[in-house]
C-alpha positions as CSV (number, residue, x, y, z in Angstrom):
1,X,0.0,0.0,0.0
2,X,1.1,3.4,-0.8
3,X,-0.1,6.7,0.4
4,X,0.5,10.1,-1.4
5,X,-0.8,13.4,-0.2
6,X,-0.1,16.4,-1.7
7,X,-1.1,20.0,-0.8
8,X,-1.8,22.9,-2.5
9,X,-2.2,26.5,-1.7
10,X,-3.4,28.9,-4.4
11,X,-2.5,26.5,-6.7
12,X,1.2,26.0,-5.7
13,X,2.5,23.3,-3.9
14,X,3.2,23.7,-0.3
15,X,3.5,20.3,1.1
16,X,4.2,16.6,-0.2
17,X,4.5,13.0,1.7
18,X,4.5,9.9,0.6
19,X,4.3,6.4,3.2
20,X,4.9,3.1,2.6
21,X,2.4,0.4,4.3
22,X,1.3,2.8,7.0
23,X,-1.7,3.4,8.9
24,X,-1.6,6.5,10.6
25,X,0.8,9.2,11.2
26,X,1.5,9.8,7.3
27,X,2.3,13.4,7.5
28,X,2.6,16.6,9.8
29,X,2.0,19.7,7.9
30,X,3.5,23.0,9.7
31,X,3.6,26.4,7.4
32,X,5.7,29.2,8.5
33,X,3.0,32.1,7.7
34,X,3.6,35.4,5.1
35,X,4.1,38.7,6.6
36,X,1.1,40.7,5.5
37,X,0.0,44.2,5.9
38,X,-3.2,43.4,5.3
39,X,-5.8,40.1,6.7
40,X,-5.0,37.9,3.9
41,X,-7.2,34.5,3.2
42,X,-5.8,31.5,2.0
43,X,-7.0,28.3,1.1
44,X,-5.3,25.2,1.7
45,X,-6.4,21.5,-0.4
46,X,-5.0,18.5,0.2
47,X,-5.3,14.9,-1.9
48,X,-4.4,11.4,-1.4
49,X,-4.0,8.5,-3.4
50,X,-3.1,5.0,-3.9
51,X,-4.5,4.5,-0.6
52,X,-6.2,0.9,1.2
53,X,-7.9,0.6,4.2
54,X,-7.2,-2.1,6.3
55,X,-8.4,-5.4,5.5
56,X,-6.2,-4.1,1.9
57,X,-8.9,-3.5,-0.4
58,X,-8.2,-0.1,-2.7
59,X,-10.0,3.3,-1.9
60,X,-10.9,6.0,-3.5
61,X,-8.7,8.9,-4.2
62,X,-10.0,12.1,-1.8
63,X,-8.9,15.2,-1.1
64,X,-10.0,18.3,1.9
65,X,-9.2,22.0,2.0
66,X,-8.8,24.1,4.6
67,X,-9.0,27.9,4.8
68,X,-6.4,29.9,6.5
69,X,-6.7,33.7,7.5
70,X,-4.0,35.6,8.2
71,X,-3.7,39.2,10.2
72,X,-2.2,41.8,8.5
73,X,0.5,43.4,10.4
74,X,-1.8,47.1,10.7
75,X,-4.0,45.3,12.8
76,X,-2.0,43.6,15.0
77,X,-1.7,45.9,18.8
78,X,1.9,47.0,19.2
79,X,2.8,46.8,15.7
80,X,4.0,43.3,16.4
81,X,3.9,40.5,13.9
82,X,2.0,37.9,13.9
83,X,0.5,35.1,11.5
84,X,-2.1,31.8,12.0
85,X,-2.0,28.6,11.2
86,X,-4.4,27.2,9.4
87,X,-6.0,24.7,12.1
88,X,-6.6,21.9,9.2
89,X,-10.3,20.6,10.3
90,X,-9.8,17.9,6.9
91,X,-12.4,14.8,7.5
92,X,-13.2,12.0,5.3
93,X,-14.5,12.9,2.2
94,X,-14.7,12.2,-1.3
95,X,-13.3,13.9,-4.0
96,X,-14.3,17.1,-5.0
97,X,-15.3,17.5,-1.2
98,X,-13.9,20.4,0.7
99,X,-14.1,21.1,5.0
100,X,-12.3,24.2,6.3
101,X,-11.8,25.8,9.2
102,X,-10.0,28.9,10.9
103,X,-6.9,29.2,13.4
104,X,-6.5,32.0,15.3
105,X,-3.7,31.7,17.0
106,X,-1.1,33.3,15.7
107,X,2.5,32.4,15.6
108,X,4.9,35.4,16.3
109,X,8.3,35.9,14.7
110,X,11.2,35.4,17.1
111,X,12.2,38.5,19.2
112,X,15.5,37.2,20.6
113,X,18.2,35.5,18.8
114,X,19.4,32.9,20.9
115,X,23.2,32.0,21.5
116,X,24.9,29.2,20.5
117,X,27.9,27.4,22.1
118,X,30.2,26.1,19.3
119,X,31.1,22.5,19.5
120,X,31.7,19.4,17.1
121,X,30.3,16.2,18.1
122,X,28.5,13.4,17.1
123,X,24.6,13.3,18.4
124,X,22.0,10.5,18.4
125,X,18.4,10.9,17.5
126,X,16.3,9.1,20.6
127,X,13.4,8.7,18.7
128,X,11.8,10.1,15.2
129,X,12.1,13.8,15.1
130,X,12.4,16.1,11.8
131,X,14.7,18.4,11.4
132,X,14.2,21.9,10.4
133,X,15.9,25.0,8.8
134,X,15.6,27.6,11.8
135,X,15.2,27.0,15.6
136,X,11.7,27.1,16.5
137,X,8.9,24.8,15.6
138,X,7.0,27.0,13.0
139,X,10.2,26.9,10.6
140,X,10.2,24.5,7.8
141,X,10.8,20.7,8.2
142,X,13.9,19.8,6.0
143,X,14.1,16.7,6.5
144,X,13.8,14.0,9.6
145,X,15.8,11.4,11.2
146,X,14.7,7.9,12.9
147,X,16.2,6.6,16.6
148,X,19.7,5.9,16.3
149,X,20.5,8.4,13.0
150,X,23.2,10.2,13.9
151,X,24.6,13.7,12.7
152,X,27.1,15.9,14.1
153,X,26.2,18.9,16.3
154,X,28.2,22.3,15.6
155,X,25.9,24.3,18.2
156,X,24.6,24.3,21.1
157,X,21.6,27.1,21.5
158,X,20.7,28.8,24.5
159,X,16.9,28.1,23.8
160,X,17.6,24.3,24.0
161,X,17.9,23.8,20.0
162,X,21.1,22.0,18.1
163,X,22.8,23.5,15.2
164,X,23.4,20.7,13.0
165,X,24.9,19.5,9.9
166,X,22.5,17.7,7.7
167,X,22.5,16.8,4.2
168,X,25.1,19.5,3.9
169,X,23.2,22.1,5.2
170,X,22.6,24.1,8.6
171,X,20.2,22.8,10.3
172,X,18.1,22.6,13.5
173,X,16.6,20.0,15.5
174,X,15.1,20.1,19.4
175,X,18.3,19.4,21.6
176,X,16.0,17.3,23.7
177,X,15.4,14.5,20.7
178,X,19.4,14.3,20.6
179,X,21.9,12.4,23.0
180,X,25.5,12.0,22.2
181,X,25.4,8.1,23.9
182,X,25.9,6.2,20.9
183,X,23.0,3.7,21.1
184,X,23.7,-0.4,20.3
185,X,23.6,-1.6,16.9
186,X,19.9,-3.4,16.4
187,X,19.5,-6.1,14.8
188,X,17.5,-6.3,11.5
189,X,17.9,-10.2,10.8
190,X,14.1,-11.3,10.2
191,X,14.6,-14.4,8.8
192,X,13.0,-17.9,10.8
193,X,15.3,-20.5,11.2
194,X,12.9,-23.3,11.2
195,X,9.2,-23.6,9.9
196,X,7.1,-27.0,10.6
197,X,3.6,-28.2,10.7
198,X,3.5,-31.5,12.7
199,X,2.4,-34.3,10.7
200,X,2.2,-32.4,7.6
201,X,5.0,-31.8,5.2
202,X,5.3,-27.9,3.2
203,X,5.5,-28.1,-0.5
204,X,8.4,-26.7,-1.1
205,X,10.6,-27.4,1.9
206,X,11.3,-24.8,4.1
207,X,14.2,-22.4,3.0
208,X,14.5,-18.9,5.3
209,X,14.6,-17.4,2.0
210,X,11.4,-18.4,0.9
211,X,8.2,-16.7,1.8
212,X,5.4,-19.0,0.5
213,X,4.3,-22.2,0.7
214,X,1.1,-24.7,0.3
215,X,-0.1,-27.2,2.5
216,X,-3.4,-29.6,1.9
217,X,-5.5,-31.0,4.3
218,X,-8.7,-33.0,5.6
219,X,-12.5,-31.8,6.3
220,X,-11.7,-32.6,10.1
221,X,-9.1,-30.9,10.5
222,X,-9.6,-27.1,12.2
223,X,-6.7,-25.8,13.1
224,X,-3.2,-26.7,12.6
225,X,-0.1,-26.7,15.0
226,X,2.5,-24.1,13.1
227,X,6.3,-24.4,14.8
228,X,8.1,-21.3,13.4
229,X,11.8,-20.6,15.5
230,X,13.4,-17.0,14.4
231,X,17.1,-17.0,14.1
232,X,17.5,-14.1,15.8
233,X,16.7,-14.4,19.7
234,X,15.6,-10.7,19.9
235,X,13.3,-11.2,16.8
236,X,9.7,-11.7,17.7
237,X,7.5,-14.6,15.6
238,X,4.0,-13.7,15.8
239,X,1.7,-16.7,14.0
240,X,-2.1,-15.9,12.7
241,X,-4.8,-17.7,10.9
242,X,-4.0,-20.8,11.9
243,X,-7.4,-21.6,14.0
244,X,-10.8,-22.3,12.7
245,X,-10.1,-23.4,9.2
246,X,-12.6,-23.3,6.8
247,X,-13.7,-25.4,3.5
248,X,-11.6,-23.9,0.8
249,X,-8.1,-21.6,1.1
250,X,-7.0,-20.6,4.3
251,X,-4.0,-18.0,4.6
252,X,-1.8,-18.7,7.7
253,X,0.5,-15.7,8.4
254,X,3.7,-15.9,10.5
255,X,5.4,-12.3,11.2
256,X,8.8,-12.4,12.6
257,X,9.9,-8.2,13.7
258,X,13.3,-7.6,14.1
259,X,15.0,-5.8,16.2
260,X,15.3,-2.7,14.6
261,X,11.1,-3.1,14.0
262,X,11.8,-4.5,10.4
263,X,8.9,-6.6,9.5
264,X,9.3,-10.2,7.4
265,X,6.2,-12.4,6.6
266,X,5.9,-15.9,5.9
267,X,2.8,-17.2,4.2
268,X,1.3,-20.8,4.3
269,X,-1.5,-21.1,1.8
270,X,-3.8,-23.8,3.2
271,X,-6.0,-25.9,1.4
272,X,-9.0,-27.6,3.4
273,X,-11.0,-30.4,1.4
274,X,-14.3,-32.3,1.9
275,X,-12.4,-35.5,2.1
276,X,-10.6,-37.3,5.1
277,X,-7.9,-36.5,6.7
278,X,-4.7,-38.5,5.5
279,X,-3.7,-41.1,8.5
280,X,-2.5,-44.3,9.1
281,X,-4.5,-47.4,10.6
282,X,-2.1,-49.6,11.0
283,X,1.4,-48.6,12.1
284,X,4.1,-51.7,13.8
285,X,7.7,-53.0,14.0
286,X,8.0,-56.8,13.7
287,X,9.5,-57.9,17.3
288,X,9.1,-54.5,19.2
289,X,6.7,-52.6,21.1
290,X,5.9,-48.7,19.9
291,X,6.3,-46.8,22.5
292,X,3.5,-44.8,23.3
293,X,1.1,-47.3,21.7
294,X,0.0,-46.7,17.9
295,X,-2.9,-44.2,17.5
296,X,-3.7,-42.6,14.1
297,X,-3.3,-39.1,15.5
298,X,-0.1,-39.6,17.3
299,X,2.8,-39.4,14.9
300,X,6.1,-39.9,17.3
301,X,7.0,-43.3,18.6
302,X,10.3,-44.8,19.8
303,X,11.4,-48.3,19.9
304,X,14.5,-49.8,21.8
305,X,16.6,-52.0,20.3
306,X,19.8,-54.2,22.8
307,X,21.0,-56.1,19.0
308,X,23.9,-54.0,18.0
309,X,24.0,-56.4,15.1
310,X,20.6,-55.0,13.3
311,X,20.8,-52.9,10.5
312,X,17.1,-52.6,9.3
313,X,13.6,-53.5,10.4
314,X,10.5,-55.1,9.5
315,X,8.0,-52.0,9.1
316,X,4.4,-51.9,8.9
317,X,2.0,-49.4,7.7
318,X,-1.3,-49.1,6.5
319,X,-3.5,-46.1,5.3
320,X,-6.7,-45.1,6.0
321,X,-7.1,-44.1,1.9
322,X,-6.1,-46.8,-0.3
323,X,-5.5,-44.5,-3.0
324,X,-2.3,-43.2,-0.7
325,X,1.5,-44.1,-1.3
326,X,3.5,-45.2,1.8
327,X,7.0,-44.3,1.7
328,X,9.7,-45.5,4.5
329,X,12.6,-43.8,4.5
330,X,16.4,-44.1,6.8
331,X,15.3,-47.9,7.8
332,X,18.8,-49.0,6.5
333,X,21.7,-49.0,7.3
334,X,21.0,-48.7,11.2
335,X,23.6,-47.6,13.3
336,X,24.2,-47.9,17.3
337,X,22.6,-44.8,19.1
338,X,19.4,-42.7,17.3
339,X,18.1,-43.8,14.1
340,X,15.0,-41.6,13.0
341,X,12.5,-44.1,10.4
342,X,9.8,-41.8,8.7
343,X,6.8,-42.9,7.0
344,X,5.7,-40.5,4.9
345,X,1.6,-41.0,3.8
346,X,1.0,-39.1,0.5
347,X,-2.1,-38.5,-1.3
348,X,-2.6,-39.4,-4.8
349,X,-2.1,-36.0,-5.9
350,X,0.9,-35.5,-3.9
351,X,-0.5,-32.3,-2.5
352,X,-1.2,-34.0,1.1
353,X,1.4,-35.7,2.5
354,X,1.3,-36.8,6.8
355,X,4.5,-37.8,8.4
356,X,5.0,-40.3,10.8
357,X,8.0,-40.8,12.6
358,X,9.9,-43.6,14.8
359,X,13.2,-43.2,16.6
360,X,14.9,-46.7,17.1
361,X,17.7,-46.6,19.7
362,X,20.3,-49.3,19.2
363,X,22.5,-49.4,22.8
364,X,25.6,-50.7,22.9
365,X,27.1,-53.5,25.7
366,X,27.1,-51.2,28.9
367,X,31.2,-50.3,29.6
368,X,32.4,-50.6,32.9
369,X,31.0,-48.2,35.1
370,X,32.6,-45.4,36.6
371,X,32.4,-47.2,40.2
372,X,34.2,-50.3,38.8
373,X,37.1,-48.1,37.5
374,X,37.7,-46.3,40.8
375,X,37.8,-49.5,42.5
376,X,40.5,-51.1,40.2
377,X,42.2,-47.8,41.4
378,X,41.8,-48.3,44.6
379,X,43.3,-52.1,44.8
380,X,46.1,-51.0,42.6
381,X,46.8,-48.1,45.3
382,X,46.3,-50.5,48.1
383,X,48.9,-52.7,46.5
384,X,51.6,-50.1,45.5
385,X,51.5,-48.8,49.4
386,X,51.9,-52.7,50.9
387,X,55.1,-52.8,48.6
388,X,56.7,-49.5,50.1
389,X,55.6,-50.9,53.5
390,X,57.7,-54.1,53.4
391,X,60.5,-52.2,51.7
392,X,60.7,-50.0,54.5
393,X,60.7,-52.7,57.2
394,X,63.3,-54.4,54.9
395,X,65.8,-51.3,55.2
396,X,65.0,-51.1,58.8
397,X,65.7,-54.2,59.8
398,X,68.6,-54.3,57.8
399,X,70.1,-51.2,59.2
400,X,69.7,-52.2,62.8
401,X,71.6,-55.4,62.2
402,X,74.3,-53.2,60.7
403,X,74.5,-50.9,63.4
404,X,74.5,-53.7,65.8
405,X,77.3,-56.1,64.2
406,X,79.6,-51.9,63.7
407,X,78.8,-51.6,67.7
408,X,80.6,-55.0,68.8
409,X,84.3,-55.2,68.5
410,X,85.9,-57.6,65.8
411,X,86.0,-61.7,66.6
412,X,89.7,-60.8,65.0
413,X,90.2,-57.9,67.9
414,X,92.0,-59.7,70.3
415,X,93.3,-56.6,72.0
416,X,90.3,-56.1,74.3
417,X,92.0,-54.3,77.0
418,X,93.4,-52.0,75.1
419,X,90.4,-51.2,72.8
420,X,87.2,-51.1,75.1
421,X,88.2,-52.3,79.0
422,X,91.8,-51.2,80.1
423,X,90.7,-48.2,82.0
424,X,94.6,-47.9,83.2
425,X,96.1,-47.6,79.5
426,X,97.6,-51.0,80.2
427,X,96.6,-53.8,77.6
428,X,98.3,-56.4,79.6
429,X,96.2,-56.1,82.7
430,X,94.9,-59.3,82.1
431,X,94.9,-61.9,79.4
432,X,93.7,-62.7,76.4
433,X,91.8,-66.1,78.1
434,X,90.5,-63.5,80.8
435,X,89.6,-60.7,78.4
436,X,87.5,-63.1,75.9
437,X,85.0,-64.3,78.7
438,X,84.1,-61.1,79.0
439,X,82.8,-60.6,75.8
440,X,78.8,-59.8,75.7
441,X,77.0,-62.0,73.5
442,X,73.3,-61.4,72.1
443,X,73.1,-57.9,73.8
444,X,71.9,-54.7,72.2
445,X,73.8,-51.4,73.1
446,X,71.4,-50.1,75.2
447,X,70.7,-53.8,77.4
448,X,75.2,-53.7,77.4
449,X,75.5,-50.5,78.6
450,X,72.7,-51.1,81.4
451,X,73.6,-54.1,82.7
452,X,77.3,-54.0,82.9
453,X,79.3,-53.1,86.1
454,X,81.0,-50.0,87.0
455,X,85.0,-49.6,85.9
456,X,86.5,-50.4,89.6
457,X,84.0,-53.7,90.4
458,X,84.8,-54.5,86.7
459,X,88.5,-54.7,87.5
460,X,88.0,-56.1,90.7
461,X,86.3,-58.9,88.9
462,X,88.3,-59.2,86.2
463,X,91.4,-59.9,88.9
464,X,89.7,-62.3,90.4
465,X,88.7,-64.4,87.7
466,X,92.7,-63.8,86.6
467,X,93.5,-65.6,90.2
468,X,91.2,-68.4,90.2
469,X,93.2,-68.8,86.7
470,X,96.3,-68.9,87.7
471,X,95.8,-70.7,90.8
472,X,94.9,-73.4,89.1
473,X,98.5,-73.6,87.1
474,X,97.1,-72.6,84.5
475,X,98.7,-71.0,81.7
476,X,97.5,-68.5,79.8
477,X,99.6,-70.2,76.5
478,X,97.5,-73.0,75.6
479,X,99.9,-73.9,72.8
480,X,102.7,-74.7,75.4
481,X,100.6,-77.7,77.4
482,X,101.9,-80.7,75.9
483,X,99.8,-83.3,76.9
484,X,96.2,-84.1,76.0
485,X,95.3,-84.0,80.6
486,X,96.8,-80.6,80.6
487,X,94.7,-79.3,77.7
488,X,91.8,-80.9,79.2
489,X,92.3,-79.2,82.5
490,X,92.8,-76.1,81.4
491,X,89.9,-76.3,79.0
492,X,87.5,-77.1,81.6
493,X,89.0,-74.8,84.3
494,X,88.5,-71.9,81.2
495,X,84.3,-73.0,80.7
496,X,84.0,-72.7,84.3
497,X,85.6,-69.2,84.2
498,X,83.6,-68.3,81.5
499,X,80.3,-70.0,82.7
500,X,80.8,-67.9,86.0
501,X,81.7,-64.5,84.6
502,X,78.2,-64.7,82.1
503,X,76.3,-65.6,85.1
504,X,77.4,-63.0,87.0
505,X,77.2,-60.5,84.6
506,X,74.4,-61.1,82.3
507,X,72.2,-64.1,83.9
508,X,72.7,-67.9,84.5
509,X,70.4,-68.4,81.4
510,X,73.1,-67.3,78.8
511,X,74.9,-70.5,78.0
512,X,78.5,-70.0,76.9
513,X,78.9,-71.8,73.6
514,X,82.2,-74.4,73.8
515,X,84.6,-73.9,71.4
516,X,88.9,-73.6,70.9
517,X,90.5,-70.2,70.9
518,X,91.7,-71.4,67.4
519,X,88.1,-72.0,66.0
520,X,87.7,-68.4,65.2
521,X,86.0,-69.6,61.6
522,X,83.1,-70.2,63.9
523,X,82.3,-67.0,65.8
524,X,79.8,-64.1,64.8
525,X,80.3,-60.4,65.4
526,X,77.6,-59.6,68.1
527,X,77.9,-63.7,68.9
528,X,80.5,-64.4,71.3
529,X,82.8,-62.9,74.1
């Protein structure tokens, strides 16, 4: 729809507008009023065109005047100047047809001459305002701009009007329509991103370019289900005419606005017939259950399948119109997961065509769950720390026994006096015989250095163990007895030293082990004394 007004004055154009699928607000008319020494009539006729009202049927052309009287400047009081406005009374009428009416309120010229503020910035309109060649709202309108048109501002006036640069021109506009925050960028993407009818398939498919499309359906059907999805989230879709269908064409609209208020409407051209509605009467999978059970008006079912090995199924599908065509489609080639089968029911025309669809889920063996996992984690943890654990008793143990055999002296250190027990510097205060009964056996360091005697009863001891030696004629040179009596003597007078000195000093149940002072292959560290 287009509208044209045009108006005329005496015969000379004084106003113009043309609009573009509007319904109001076409055009504001303001005049800027002659100065004229005497009251001066004028008549004022405007005509439109090309106009439609609003269910889009054409109009008639029409056209209104309006008379407007304007003071001469002699009659004015004060001399002052003044002019009216035409108040335009313009009804509905038909061409030819002429309404007028008088303003007297006059418009005076401007007295002061405001100031301006020089600056050079860019300015925002906030909303539609025009934009006129003087200051004040009786000057001419020039031109306009919409929200978010931007110019730049060279003035700022005292009387709360911008000078402006527009079209390469000075201009002004109302500082309060103008805002130097530069506004974010609107969106004018009005396209859908999906259009559907569920169970019914659009002839041609859906493309966002495409605008039109044709649809066929049954005497009981009255309204139809429309899924339209904009791709813009700030667009809004807005769907009509798709209730109460009636025999015959039926027009449903959908409207998608986009942000910036940019309009974009798809059309689906319904056709509604006397005969049945298209369905199917029969609808199964050999060896599975549909899932919710069949029904001619439900057209989503889902089957589950645990054979990973199945590629296709056994289909079933009957029509309610014999006349129809069954077509199966994606029921080979089955994979593991989602599978979507459709059964598409078309009329013998082609022009009606209901969709039925099954989704067939193929699982897979269940994997090992998540709890299994962590529990093969655990054990392997539980394992790794039992490993470290003996190792560390291992090095422990071993470690103590080394410490233990570095703590006792040599079985090859004969020189016990001198090393550990002559408290007098003197390693001969008493023999080698003497000094190796003394020798702890199976005793930590801390159970020696407990139960052993203080230096002067040691020595004391030691003496008289030396005496009881020696007063048996003893020698302390084994090697010069030269008889096998002799040895023997000496060999028991030696245990009994021995066997006394343990039990006194570290318990009658240690038992001396019996051996030569030659056998020294024999001993341990740590062993023997």
């Amino acid at each position: 729809m287009q509208v044209l007004i045009i108006g005329l004055a005496s015969g000379t154009q004084v106003a113009f507008a043309s609009a573009q699928d509007v319904t109001s607000g076409i055009a504001t008319y303001t005049f800027r009023v002659p100065n004229v020494s005497e009251t001066t009539t004028y008549q004022v006729t405007f005509s439109s065109a090309d106009m439609q009202n609003v269910a889009g049927e054409n109009i008639a052309s029409s056209s209104a005047t309006a008379t407007v009287t304007v003071r001469g400047s002699s009659s004015s009081s004060g001399g002052d100047e003044q002019g009216n406005q035409g108040d335009n009374n313009s009804g509905e009428s038909n061409s030819g047809s002429n309404n007028s009416g008088n303003n007297n309120s006059g418009s005076s010229s401007e007295s002061n001459t405001p100031t301006f503020t020089e600056v050079n910035e860019t300015v925002y309109a906030t909303g539609s305002v025009n934009v006129r060649s003087s200051y004040s709202t009786s000057s001419s309108v020039i031109g306009s701009l919409s929200e978010g048109d931007s110019v730049t501002r060279t003035g700022r006036g005292s009387n709360g009007w911008s000078r402006v640069r527009f079209n390469g021109q000075t201009a002004y506009i109302s500082s309060q329509y103008l805002t130097t925050e530069e506004p974010e960028e609107k969106s004018n993407n009005k396209n859908l991103s999906s259009l559907s009818i569920e169970p019914y398939t659009l002839t041609p498919e859906f493309n966002p370019e495409v605008t039109e499309y044709t649809l066929t359906v049954g005497a009981n059907v009255e309204s139809i289900d429309v899924k339209a999805e904009a791709e813009d989230e700030n667009a809004t879709v807005e769907i009509t005419g798709n209730d109460n269908l009636l025999m015959g064409d039926n027009t449903i609209e959908i409207k998608v606005t986009a942000e910036d208020e940019t309009v974009r409407t798809y059309t689906i051209n319904v056709t509604k017939e006397e005969g049945e509605q298209l369905a199917l009467t029969e609808l199964s999978v050999t060896g599975y259950t549909l899932t919710p059970e069949f029904s001619g008006d439900v057209y989503d079912y889902t089957i589950d399948i645990s054979d990973t090995t199945v590629t296709n199924l056994d289909v079933k599908a009957v029509s309610n119109d014999e006349n129809t065509t069954i077509e199966i489609v994606g029921n080979t080639d089955l994979k593991v997961g989602e599978n979507i089968i459709t059964i598409l029911v078309k009329s013998e025309d082609g022009n009606n065509i209901v969709t039925y669809q099954i989704t067939a889920n193929i699982n897979a063996p269940a994997a090992a769950t998540t709890e299994d996992n962590n529990n093969m984690y655990l054990y392997i943890g539980i394992a790794v720390a039992v490993i470290i654990v003996i190792i560390i008793i291992v090095i422990i143990i071993r470690r103590r026994r080394a410490n233990e055999e570095d703590y006792y002296e040599s079985p090859e250190d004969d020189n016990l006096g001198t090393n550990n027990f002559d408290y007098n510097g003197n390693d001969n205060l008493f023999n080698t015989d003497v000094r190796n009964e003394l020798k702890p056996t199976n005793k930590t360091e801390e159970t020696f250095n407990n139960d052993f005697v203080s230096p002067d009863e040691f020595k004391k001891d030691i003496k008289e163990k030396k005496d009881n030696v020696e007063n048996k004629n003893l020698t302390d040179d084994k090697d010069n007895i030269d008889n096998n009596e002799q040895k023997d003597v000496f060999n028991e007078a030696k245990r009994n030293s021995r066997k006394s000195v343990i039990e006194e000093n570290f318990g009658a149940d240690i038992k001396p082990m019996d051996w030569e002072d030659n056998d020294r292959g024999n001993r341990r560290k740590g062993k023997h004394f």
